[in-house]
C-alpha positions in Angstrom: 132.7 187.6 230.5 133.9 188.3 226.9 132.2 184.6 225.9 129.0 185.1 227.5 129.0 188.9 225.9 129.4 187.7 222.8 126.7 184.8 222.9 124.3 187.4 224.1 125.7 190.3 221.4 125.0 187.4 218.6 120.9 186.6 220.3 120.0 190.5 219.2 121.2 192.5 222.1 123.2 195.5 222.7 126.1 193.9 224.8 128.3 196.1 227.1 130.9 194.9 229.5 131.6 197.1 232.4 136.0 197.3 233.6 135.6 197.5 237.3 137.5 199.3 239.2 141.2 197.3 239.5 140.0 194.5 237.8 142.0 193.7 234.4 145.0 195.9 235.7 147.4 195.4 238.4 147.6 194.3 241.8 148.1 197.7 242.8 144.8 199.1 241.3 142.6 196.8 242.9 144.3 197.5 246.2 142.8 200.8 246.2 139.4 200.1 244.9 136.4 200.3 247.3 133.4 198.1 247.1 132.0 202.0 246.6 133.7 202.5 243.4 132.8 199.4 242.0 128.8 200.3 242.5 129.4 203.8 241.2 131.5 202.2 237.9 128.5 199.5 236.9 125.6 202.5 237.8 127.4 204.9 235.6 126.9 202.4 232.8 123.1 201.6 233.6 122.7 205.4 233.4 124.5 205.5 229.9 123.0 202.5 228.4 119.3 203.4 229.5 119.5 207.0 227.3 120.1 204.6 224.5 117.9 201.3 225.3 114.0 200.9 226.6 115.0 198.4 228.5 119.0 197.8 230.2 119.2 194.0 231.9 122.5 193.1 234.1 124.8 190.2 234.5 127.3 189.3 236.8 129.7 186.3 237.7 130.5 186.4 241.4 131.2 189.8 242.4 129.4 191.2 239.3 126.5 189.5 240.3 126.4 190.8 243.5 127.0 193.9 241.9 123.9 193.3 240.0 121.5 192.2 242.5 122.8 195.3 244.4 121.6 197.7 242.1 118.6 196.0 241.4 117.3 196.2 244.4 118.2 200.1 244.6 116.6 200.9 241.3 112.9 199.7 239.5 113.9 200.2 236.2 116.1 197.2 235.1 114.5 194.7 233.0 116.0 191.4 234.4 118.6 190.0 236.5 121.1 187.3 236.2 123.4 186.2 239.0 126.2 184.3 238.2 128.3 182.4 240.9 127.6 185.4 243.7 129.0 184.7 246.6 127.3 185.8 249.9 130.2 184.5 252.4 133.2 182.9 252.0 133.6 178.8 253.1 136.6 176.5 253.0 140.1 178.1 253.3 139.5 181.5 251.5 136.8 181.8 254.4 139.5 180.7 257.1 142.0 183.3 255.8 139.2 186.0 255.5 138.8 185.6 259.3 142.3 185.5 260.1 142.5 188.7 258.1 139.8 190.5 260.1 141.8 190.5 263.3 145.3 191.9 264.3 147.2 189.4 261.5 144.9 191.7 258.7 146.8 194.9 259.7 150.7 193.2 259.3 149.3 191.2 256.0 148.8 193.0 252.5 148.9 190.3 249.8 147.5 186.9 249.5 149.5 184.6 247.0 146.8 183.4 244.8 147.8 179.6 244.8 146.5 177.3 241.7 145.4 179.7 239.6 141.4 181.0 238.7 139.3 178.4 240.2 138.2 176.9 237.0 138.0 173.0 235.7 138.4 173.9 231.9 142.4 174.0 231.8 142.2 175.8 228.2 140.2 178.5 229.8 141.8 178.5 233.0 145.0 179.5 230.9 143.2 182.1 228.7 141.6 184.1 231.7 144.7 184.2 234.3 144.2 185.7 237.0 146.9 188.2 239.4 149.3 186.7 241.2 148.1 187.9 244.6 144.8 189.7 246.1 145.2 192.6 248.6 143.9 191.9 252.0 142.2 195.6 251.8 140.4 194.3 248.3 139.2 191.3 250.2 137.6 193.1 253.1 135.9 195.6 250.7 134.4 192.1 249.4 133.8 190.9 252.6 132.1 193.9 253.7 129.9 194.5 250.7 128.8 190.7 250.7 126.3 191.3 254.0 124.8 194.7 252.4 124.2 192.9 249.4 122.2 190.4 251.6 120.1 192.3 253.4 119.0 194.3 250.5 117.9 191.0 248.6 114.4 191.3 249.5 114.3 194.8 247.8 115.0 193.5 244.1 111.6 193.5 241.8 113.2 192.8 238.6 112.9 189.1 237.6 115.9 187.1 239.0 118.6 183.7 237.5 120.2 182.9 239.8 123.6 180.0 238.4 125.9 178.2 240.1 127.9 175.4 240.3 127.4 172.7 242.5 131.0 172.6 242.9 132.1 175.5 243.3 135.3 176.6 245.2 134.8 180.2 245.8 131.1 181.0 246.3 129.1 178.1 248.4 126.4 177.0 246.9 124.1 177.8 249.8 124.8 181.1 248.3 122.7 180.7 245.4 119.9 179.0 247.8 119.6 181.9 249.6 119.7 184.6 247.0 117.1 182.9 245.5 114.9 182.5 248.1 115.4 186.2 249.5 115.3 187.7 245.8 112.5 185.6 245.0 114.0 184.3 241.6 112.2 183.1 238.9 114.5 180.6 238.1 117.4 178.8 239.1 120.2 176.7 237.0 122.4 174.1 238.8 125.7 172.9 237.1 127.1 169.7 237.9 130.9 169.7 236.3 131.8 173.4 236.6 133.6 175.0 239.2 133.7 178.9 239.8 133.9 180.7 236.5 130.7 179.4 235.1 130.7 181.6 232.0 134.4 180.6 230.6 133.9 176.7 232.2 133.2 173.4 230.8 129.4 174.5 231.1 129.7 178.0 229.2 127.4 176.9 226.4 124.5 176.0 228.9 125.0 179.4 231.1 124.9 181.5 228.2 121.7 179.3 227.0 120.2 179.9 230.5 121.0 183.7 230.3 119.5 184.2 226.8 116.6 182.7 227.1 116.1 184.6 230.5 116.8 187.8 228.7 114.2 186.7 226.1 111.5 186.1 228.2 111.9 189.3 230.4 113.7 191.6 228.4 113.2 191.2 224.6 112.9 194.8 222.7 109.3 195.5 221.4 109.1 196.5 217.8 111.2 199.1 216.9 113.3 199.3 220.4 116.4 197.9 221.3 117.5 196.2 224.8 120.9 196.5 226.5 122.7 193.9 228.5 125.5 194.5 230.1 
């Protein structure tokens, strides 16, 4: 997200990324995080960067967004939304493993080799944002069980709403972003056509961080004399 902070640093806002819980660690870390403390981690920040700005907006890329739409339907006081790439359920293989994983197979099973890499088309920035080796089956189901309360809490959200995504992306279908924008009622939605997952480092980075800055524009711009946060 480093890219996309920066971009959105350079348009006039107070930029802040958020280090979830086992993310940018080990293996090892993220085995023990809960979908709980990865809630608790991005709230903490809201709570920190709203004593400092009049108005705090959030983006996410797949789970961050859903981190973000999460909270935004919990609280009234965030100034826009942007949902990067969020995945409601899981299609393809990943969703075939996933299932596998929720019965008896889950509970001899603790690592999933991470074959091929981050699921990005860019190959300069699929080197430069690596991603681990493996993902713990516990992780996953923490994913897999926040996805559905993310989903019914949809309707909830009030702040305005982007919703991007990739038409083909890998990870997170892209009836995922059809639904989250019907249920959230967004105010607008970007498609990409040559991207895959990680729409904020792809071959379409330019155009996402476009689409988010002029989002944040419209909804969240600082008055005179007050400052916005994004983070």
């Amino acid at each position: 997200m480093r890219y996309l902070g920066g971009a959105i640093a350079r348009a006039g806002f107070a930029a802040r990324g958020v280090p979830l819980p086992g993310h940018g660690t080990s293996v090892e870390d993220l085995d023990r995080a809960r979908w709980q403390d990865w809630v608790a981690a991005v709230e903490c920040e809201i709570d920190t960067m709203s004593r400092r700005c009049r108005r705090v907006a959030v983006v996410g890329q797949s789970l961050g967004g859903l981190l973000a739409l999460y909270l935004a339907a919990r609280r009234r006081d965030l100034a826009a939304v942007a949902s990067l790439a969020a995945p409601l359920w899981l299609d393809g293989l990943t969703g075939r493993v996933s299932r596998w994983l929720g019965g008896p197979l889950g509970r001899r099973i603790h690592r999933i080799p991470k074959l091929g890499g981050s699921d990005v088309r860019d190959p300069r920035a699929r080197a430069e944002n690596p991603c681990y080796p493996a993902i713990p089956t516990r992780a996953l189901g923490e994913l897999l069980a926040f996805m559905p309360i993310v989903d019914a809490a949809l309707p909830a959200i009030t702040s305005p709403v982007l919703v991007v995504h990739a038409r083909h992306d890998h990870t997170a279908p892209p009836a995922c972003a059809v639904r989250i924008a019907a249920r959230a009622r967004a105010r607008r939605v970007r498609w990409l056509e040559r991207s895959f997952h990680l729409i904020a480092v792809d071959v379409e980075r330019d155009i996402v961080a476009a689409e988010v800055i002029a989002f944040l524009r419209r909804h969240a711009a600082p008055a005179p004399g007050d400052l916005s946060c994004v983070m």
